[in-house]
DSSP file (Angstrom, degrees, kcal/mol; ACC not computed):
  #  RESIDUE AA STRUCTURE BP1 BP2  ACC     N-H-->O    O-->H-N    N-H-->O    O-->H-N    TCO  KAPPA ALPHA  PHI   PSI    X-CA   Y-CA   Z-CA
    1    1 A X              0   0    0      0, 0.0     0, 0.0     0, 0.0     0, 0.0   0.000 360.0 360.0 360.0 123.9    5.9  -18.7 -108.5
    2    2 A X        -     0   0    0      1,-0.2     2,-0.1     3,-0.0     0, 0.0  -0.099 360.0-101.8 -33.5 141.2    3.4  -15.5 -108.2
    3    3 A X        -     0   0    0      1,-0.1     2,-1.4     2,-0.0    -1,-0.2  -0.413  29.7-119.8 -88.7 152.8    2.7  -14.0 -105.2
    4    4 A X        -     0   0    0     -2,-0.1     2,-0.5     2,-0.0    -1,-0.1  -0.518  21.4-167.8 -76.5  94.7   -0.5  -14.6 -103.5
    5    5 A X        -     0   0    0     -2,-1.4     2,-1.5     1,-0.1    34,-0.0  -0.671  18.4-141.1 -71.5 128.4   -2.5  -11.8 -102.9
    6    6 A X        +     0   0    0     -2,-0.5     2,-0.4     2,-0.0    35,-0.2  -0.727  26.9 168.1-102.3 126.9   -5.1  -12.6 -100.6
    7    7 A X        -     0   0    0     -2,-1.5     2,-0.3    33,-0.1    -2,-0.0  -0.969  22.4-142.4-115.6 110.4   -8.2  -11.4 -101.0
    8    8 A X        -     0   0    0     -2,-0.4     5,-0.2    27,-0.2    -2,-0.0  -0.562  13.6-124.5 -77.6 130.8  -11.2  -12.7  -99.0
    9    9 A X     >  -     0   0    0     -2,-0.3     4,-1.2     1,-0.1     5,-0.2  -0.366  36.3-102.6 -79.9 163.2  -14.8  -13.2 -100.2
   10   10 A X  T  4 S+     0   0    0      1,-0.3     4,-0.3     2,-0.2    -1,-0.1   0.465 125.3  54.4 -70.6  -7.0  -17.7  -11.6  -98.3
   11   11 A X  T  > S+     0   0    0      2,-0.1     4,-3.4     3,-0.1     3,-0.3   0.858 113.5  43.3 -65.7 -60.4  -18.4  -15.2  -96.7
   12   12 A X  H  > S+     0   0    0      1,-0.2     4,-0.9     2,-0.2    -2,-0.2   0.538 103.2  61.6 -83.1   9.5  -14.8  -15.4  -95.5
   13   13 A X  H  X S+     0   0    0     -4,-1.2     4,-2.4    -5,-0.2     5,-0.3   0.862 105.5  46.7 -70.9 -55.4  -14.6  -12.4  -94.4
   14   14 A X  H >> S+     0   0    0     -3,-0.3     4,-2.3    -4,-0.3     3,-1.1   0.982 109.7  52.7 -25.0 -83.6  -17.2  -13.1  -92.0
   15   15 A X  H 3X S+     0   0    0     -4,-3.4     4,-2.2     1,-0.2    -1,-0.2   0.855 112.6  45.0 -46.5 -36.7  -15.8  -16.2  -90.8
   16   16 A X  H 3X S+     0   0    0     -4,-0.9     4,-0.7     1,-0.2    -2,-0.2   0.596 107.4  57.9 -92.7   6.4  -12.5  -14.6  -90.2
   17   17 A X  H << S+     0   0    0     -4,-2.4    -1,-0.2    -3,-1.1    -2,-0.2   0.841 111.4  41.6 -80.3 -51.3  -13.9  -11.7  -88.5
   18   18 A X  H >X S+     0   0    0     -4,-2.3     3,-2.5    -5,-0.3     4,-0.7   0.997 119.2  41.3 -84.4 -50.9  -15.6  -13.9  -86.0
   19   19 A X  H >X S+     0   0    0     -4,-2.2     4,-2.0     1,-0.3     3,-1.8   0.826  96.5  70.3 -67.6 -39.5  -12.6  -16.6  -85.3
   20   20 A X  H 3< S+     0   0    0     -4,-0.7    -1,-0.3     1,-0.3    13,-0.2   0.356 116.4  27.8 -67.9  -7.0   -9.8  -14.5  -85.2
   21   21 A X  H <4 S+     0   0    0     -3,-2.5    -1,-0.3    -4,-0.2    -2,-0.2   0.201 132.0  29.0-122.0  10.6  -11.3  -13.3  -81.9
   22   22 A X  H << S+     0   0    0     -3,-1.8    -2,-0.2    -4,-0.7    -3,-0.2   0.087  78.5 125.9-148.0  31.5  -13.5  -16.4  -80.4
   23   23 A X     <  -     0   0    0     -4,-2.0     6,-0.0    -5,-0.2     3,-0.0  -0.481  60.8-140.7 -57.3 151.6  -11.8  -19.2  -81.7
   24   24 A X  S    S+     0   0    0     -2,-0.1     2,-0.5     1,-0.1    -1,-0.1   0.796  79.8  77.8-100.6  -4.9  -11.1  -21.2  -78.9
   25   25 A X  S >> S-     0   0    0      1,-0.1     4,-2.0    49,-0.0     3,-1.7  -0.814  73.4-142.4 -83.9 117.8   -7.3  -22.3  -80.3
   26   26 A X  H 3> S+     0   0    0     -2,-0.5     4,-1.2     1,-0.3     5,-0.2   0.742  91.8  43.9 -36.5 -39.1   -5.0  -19.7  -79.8
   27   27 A X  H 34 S+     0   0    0      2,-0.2    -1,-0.3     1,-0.1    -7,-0.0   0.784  99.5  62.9 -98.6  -0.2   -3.1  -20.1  -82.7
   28   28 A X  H <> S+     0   0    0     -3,-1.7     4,-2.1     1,-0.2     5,-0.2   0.613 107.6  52.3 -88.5 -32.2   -5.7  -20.5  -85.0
   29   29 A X  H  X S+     0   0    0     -4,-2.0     4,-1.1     2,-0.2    -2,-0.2   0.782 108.6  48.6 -59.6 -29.1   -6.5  -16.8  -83.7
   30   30 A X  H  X S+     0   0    0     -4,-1.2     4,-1.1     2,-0.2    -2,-0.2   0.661 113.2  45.6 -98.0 -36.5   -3.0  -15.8  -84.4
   31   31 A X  H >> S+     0   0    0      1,-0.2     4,-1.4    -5,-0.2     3,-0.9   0.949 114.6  52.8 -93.9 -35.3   -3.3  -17.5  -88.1
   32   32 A X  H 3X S+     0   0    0     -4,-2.1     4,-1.5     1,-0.2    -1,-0.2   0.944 110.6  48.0 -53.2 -56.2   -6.9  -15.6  -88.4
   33   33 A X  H 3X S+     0   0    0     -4,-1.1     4,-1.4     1,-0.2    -1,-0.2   0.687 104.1  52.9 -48.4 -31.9   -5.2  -12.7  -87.6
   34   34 A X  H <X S+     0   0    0     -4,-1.1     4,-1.4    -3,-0.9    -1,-0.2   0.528 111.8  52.7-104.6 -42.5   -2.3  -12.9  -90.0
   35   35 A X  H  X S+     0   0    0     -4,-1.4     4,-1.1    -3,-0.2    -2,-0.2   0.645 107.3  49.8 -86.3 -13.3   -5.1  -13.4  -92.9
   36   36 A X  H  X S+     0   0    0     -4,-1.5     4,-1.0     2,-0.2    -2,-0.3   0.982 113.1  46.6-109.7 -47.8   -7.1  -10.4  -92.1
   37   37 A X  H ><>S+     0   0    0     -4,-1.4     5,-1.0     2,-0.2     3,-0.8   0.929 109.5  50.0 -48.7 -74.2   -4.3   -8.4  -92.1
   38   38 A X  H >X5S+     0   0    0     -4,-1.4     3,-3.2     1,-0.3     4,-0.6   0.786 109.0  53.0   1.4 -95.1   -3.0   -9.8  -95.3
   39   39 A X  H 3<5S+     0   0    0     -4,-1.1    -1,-0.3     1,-0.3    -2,-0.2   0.770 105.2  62.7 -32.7 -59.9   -6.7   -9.1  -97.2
   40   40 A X  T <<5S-     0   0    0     -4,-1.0    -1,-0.3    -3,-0.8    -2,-0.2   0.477 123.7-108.3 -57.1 -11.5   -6.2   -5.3  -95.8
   41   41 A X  T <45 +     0   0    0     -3,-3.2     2,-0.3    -4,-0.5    -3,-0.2   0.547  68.1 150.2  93.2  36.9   -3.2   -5.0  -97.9
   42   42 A X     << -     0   0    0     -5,-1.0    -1,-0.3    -4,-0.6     3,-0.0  -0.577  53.5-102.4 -79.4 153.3   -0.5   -5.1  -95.0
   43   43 A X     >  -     0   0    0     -2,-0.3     4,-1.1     1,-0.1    -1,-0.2   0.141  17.9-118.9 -51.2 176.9    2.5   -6.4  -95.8
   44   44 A X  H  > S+     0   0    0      2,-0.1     4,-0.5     3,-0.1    -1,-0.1   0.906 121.0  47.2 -87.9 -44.4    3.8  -10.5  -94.9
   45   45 A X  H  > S+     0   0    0      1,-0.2     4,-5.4     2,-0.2     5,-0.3   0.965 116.5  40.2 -57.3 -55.4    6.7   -8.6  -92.9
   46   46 A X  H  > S+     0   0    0      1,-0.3     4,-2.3     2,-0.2    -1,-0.2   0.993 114.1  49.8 -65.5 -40.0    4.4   -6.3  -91.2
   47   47 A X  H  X S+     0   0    0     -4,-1.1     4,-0.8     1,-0.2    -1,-0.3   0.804 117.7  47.7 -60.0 -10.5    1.3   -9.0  -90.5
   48   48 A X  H >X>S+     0   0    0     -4,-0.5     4,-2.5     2,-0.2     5,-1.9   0.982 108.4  53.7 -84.6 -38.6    4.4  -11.1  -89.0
   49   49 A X  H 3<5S+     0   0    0     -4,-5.4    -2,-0.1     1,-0.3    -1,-0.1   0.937 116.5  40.0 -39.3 -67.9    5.7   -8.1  -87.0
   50   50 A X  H 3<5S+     0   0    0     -4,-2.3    -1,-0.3    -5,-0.3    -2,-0.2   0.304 111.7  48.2 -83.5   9.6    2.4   -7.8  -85.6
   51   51 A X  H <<5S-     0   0    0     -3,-1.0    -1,-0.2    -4,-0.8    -2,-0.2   0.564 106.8-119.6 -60.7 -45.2    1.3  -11.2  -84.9
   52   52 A X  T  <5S+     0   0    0     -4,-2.5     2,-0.3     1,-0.4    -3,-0.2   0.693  78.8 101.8  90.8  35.6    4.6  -11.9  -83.2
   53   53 A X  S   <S-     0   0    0     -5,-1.9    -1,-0.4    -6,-0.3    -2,-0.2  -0.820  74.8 -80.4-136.7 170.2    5.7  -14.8  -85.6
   54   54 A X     >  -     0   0    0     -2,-0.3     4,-1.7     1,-0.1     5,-0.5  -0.091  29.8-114.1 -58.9 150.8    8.2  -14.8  -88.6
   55   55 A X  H >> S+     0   0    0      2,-0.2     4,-3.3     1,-0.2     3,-1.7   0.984 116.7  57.3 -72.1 -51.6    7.8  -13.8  -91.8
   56   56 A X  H 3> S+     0   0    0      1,-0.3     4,-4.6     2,-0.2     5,-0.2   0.930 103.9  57.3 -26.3 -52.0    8.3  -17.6  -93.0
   57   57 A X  H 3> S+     0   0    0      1,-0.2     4,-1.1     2,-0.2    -1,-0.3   0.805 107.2  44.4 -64.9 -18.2    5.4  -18.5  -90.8
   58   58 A X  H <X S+     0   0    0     -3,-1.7     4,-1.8    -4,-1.7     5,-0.3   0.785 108.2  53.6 -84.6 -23.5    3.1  -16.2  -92.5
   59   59 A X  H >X S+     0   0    0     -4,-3.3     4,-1.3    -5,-0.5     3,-0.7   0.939 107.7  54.8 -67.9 -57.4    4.2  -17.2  -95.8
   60   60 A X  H 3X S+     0   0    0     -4,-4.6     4,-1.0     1,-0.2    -1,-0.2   0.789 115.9  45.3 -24.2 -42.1    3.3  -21.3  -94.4
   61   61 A X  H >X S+     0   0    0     -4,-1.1     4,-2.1     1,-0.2     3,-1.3   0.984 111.5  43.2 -82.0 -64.3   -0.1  -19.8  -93.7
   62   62 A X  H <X S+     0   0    0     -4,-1.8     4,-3.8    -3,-0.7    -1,-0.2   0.797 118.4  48.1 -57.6 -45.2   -0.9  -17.9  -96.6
   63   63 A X  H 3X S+     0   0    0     -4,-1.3     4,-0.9    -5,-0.3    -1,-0.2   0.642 113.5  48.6 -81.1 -24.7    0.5  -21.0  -98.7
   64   64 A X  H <X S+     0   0    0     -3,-1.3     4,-2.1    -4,-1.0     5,-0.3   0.673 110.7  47.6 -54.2 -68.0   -1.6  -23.1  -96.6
   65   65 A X  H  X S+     0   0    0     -4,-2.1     4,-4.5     3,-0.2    -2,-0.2   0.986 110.9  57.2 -43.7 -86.0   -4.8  -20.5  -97.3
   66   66 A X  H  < S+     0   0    0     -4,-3.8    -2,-0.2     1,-0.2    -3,-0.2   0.636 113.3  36.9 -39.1 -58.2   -3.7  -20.8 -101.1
   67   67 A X  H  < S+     0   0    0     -4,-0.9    -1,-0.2     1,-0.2    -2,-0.2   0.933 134.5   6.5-104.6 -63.7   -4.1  -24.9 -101.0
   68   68 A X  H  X S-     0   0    0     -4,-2.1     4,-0.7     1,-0.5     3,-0.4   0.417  91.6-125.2-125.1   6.9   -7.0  -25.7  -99.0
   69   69 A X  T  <  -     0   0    0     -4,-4.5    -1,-0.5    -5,-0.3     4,-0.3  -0.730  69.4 -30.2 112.7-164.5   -9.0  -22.6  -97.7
   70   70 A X  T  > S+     0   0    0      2,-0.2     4,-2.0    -2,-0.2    -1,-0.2   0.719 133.8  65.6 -63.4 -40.9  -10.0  -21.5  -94.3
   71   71 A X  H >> S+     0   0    0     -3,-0.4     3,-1.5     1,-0.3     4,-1.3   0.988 101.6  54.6 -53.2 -70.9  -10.0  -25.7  -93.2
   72   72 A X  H 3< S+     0   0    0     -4,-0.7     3,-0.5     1,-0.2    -1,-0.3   0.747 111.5  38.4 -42.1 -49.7   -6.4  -25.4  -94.0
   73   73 A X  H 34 S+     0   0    0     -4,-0.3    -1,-0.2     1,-0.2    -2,-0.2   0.723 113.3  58.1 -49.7 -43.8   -5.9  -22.4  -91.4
   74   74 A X  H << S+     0   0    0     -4,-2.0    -1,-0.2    -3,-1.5    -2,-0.2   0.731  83.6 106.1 -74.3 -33.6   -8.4  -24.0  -88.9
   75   75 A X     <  +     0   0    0     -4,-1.3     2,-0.4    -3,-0.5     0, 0.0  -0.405  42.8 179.9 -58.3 132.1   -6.2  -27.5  -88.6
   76   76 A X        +     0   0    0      1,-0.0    -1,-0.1   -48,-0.0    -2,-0.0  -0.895  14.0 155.2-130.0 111.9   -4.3  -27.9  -85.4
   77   77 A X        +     0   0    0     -2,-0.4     2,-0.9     2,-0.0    -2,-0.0   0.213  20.4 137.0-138.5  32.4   -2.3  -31.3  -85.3
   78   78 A X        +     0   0    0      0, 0.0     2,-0.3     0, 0.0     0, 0.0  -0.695  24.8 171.1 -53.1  92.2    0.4  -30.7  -83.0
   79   79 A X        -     0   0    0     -2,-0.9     3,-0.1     1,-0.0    -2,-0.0  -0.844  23.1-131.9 -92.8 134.2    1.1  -33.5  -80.5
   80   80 A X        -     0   0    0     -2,-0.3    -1,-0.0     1,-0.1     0, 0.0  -0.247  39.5 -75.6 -95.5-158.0    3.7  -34.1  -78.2
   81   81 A X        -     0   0    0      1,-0.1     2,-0.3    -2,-0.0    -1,-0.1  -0.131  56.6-121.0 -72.4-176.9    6.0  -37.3  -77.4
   82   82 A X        -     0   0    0     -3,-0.1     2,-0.1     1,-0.0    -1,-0.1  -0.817  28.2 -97.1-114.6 158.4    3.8  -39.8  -75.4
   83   83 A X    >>  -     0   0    0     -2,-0.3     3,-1.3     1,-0.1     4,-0.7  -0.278  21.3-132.5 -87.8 134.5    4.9  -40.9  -71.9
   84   84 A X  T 34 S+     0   0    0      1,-0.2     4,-0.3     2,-0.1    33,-0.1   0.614 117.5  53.9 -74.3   6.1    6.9  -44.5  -71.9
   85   85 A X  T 34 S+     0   0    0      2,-0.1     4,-0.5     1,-0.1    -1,-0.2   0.335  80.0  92.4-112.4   9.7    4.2  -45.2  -68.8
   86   86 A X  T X4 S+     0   0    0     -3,-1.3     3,-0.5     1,-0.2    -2,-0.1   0.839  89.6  48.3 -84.6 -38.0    1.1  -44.1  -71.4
   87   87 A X  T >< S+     0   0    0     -4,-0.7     3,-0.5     1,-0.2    -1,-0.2   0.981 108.9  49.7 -77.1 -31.7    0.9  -48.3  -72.2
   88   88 A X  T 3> S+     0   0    0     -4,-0.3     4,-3.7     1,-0.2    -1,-0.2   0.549  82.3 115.4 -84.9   7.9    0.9  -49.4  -68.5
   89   89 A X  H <> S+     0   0    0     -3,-0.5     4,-2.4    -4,-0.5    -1,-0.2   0.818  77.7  45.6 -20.5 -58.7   -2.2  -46.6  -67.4
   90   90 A X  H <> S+     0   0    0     -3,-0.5     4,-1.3     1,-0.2     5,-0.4   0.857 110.8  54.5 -86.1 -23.1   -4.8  -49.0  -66.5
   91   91 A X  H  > S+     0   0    0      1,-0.2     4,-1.8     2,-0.1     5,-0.3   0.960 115.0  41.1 -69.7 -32.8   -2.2  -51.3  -64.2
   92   92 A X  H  X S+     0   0    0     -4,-3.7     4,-3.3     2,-0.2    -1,-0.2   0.921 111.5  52.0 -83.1 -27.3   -1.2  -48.6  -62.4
   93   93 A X  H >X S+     0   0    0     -4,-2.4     3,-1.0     1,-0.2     4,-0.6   0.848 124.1  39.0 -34.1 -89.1   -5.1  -46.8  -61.9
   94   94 A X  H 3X S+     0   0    0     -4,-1.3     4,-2.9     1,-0.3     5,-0.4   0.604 115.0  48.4 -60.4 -43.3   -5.8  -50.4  -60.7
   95   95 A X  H 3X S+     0   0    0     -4,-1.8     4,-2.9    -5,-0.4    -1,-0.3   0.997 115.0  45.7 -78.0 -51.0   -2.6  -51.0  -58.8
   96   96 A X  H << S+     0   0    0     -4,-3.3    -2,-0.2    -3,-1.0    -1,-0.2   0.886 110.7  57.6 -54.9 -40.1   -2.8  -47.4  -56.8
   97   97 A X  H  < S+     0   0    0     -4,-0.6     3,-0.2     1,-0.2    -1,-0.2   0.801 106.6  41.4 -86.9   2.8   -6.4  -47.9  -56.0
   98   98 A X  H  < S+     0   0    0     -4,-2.9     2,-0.4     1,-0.3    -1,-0.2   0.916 136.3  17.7 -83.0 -20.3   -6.3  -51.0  -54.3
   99   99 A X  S  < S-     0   0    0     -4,-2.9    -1,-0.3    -5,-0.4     2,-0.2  -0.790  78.9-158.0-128.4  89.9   -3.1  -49.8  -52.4
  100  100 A X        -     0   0    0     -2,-0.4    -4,-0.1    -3,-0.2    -3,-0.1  -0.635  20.7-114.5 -94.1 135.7   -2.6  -46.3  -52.5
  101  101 A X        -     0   0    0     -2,-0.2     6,-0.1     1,-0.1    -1,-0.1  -0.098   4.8-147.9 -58.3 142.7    1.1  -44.8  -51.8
  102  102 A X  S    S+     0   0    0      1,-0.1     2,-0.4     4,-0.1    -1,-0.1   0.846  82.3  28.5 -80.4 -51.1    1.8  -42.7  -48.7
  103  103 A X        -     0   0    0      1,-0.1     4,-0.3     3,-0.0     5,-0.3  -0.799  68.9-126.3 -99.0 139.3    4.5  -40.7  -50.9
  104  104 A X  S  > S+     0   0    0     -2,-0.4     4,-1.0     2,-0.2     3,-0.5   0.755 114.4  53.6 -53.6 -17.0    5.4  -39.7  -54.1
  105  105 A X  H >> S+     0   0    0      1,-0.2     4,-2.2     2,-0.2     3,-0.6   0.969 111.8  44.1 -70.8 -83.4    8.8  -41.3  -53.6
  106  106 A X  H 34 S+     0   0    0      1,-0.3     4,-0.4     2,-0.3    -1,-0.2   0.105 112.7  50.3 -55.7   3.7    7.2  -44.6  -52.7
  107  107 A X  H 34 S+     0   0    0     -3,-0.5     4,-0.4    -4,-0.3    -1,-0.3   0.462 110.7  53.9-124.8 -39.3    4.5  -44.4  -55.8
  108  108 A X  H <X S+     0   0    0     -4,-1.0     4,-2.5    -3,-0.6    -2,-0.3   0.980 110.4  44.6 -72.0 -35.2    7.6  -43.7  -58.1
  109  109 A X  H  X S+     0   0    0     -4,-2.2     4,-0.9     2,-0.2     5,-0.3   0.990 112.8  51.0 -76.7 -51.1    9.3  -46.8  -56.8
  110  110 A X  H  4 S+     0   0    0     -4,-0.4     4,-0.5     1,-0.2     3,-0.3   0.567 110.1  50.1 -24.4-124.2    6.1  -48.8  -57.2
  111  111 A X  H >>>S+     0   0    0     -4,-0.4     4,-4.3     1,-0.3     3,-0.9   0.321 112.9  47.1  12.8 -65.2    5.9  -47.4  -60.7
  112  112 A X  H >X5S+     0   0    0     -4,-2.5     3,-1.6     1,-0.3     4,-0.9   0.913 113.9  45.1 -50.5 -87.5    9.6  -48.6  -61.3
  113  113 A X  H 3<5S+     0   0    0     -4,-0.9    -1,-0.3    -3,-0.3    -2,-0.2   0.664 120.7  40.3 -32.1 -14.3    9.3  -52.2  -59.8
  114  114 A X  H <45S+     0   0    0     -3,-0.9    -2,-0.3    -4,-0.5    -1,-0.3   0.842 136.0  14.9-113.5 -30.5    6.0  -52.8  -61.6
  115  115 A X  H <<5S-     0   0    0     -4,-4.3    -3,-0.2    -3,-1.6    -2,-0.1   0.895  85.7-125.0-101.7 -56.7    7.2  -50.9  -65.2
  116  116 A X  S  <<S+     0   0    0     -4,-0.9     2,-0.3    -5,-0.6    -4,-0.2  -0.057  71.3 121.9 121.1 -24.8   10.8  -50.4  -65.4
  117  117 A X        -     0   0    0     -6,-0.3     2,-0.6    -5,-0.3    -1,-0.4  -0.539  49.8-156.7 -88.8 128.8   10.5  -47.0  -66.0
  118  118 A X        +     0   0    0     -2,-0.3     2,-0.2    -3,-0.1    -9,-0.1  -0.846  16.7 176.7-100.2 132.9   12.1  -44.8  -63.6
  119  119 A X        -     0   0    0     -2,-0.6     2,-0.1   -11,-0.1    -7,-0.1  -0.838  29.6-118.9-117.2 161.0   10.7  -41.0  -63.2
  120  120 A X     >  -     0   0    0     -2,-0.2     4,-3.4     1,-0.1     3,-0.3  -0.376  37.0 -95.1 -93.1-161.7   11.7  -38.6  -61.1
  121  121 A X  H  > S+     0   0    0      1,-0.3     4,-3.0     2,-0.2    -1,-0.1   0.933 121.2  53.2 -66.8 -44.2    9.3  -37.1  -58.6
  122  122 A X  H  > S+     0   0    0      1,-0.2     4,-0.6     2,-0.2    -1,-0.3   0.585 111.7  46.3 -10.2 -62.8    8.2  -34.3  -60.3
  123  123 A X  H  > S+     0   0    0     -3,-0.3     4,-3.4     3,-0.2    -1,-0.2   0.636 111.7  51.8 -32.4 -49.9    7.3  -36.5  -63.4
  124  124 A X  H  X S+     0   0    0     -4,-3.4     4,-1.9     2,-0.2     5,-0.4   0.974 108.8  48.8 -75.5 -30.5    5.4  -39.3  -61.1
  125  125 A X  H >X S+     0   0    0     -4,-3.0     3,-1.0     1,-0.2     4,-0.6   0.512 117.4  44.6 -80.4 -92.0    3.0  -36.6  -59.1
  126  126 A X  H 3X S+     0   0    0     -4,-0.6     4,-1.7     1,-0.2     5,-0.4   0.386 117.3  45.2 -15.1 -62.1    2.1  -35.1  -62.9
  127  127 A X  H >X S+     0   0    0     -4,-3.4     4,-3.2     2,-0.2     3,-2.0   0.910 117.0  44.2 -24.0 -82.2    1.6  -38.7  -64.5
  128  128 A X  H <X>S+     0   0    0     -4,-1.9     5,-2.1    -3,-1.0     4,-0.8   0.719 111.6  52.1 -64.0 -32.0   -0.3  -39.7  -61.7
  129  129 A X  H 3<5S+     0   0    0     -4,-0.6    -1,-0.3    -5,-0.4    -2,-0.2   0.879 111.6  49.8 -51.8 -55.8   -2.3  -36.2  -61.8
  130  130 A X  H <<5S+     0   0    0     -3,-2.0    -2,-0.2    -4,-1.7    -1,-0.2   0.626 103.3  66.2 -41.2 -45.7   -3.0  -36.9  -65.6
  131  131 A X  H  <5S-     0   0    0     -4,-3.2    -1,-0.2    -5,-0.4    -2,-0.2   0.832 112.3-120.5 -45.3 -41.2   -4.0  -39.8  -64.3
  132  132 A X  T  <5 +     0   0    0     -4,-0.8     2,-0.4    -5,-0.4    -3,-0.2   0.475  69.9 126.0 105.7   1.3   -7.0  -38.7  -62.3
  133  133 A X      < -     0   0    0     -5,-2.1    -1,-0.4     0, 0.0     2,-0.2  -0.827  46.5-146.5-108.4 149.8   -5.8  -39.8  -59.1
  134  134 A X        -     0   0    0     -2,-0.4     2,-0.3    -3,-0.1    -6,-0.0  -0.615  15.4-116.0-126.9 141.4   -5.5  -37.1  -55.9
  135  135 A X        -     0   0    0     -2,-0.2     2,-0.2     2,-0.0   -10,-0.0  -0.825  33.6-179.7 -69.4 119.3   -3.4  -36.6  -53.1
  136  136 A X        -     0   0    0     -2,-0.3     2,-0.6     0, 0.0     0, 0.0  -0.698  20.2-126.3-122.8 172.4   -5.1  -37.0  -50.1
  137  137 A X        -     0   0    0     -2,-0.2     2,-0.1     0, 0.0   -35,-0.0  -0.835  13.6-148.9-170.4 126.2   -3.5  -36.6  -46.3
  138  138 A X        -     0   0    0     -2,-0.6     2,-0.3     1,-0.1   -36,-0.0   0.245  13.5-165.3 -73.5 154.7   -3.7  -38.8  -44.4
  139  139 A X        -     0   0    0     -2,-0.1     2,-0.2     0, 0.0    -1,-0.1  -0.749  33.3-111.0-146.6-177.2   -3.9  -38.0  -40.3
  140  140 A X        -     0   0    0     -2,-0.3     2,-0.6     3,-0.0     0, 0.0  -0.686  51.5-109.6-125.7 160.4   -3.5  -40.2  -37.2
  141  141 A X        -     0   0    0     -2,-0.2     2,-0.5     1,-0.1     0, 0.0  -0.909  46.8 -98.1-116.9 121.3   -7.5  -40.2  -35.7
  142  142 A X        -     0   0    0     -2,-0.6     2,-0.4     1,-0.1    -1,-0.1  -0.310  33.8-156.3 -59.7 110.7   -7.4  -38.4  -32.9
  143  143 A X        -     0   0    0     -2,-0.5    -1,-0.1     1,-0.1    -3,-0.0  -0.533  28.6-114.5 -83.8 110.1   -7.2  -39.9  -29.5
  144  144 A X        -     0   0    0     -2,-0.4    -1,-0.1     1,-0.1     2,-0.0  -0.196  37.7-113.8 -53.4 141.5   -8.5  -37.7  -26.4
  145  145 A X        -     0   0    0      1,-0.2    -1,-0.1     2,-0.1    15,-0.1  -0.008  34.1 -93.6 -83.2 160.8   -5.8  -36.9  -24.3
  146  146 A X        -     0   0    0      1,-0.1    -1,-0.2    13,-0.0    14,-0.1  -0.252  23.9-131.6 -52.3 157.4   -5.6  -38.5  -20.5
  147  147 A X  S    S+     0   0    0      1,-0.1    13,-2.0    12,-0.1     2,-0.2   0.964  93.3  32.6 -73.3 -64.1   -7.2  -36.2  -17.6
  148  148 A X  E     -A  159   0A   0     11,-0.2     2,-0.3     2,-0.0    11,-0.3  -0.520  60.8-168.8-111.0 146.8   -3.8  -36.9  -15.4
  149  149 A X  E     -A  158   0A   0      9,-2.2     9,-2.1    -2,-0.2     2,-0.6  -0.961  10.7-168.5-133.5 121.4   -0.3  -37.3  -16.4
  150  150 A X  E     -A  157   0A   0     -2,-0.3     2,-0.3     7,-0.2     7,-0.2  -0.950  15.4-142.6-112.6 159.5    2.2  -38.7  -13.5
  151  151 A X        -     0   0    0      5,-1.6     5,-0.1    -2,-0.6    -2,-0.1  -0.783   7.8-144.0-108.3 153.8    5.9  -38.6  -14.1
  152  152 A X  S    S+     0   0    0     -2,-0.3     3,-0.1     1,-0.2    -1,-0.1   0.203  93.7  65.1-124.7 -14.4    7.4  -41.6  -12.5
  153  153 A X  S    S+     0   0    0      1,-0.3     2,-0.3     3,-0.1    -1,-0.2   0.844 108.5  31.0 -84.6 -38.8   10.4  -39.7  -11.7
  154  154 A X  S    S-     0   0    0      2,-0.2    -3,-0.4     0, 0.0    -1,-0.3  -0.988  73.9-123.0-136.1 157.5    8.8  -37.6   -9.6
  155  155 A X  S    S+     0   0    0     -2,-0.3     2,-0.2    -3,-0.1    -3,-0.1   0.399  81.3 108.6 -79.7  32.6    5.8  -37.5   -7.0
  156  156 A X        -     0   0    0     -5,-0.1    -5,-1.6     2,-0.0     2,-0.5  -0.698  59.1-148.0 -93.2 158.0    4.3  -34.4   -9.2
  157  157 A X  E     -A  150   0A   0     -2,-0.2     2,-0.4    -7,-0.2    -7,-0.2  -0.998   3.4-154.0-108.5 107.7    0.9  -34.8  -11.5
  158  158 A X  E     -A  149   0A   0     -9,-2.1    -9,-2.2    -2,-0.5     2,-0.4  -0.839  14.1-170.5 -77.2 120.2    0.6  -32.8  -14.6
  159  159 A X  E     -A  148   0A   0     -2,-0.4     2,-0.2   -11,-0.3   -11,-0.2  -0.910  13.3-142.1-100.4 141.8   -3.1  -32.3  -15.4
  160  160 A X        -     0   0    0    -13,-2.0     2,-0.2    -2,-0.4   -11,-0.0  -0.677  13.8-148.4 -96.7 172.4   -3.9  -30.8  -18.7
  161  161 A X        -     0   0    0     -2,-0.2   -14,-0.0     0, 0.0    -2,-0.0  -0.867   8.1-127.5-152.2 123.5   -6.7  -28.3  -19.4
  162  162 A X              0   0    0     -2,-0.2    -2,-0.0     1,-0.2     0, 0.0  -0.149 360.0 360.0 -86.7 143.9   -8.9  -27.4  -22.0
  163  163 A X              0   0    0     -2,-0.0    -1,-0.2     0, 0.0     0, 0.0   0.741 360.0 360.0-109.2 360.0   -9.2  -24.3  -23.2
């Protein structure tokens, strides 16, 4: 196969002038980057050098470039796994706001008994975080303390005083 030179037209020049510093995907900046270097007549070794990715990856990009354009470049459709608790979401919103857990400990063992799935804690406050739902703490409502205190032990009175 012939190698690609890329050369960009005075549209896509434009366009990769702007994205390659206000894209809002980082790596679509990176792949921006990697093509305006390329059009200046840097090497694929040197645009990888200075990108900070592999020479393979530039060639993907470039090969990528070569098939569909800029669109191709622009595409981000990385995902990661999904969560084995991502089908049970709304029982557990629902099931935490009628009763909300004192602990994370106790909201992962809720979780377990109601799913199966066991996480550790780590895992359950991030789920539950993802979730939308907040850690709140909790306090005992404060009772004013007595004027007099006697100890039964002896005939002394402790009175307390505010400062």
């Amino acid at each position: 196969m012939a190698w690609f030179r890329v050369q960009l037209s005075e549209a896509e020049q434009a366009i990769v002038k702007e994205e390659r510093e206000c894209h809002p995907n980082p790596a679509v900046r990176r792949r921006m980057l990697a093509l305006w270097l390329l059009h200046c007549d840097v090497t694929r070794q040197k645009a990888a050098t200075i990108v900070g990715v592999g020479r393979a990856t530039v060639e993907r990009w470039v090969a990528a470039y070569r098939d569909g354009g800029l669109d191709a470049l622009r595409r981000w459709e990385v995902q990661g796994p999904e969560s084995d608790l991502a089908a049970y979401r709304e029982q557990i919103i629902e099931m935490f706001t009628e009763q909300p857990a004192r602990t994370v400990a106790e909201a992962a063992e809720r979780i377990y008994q109601k799913t199966g799935v066991r996480r550790g804690l780590t895992q359950t406050r991030k789920f539950l975080k993802d979730l939308g739902l907040k850690w709140q703490r909790m306090r005992a409502i404060p009772v004013p303390p007595k004027k007099v205190w006697r100890n039964t032990s002896s005939s002394r009175s402790y009175s307390l005083s505010r400062n």
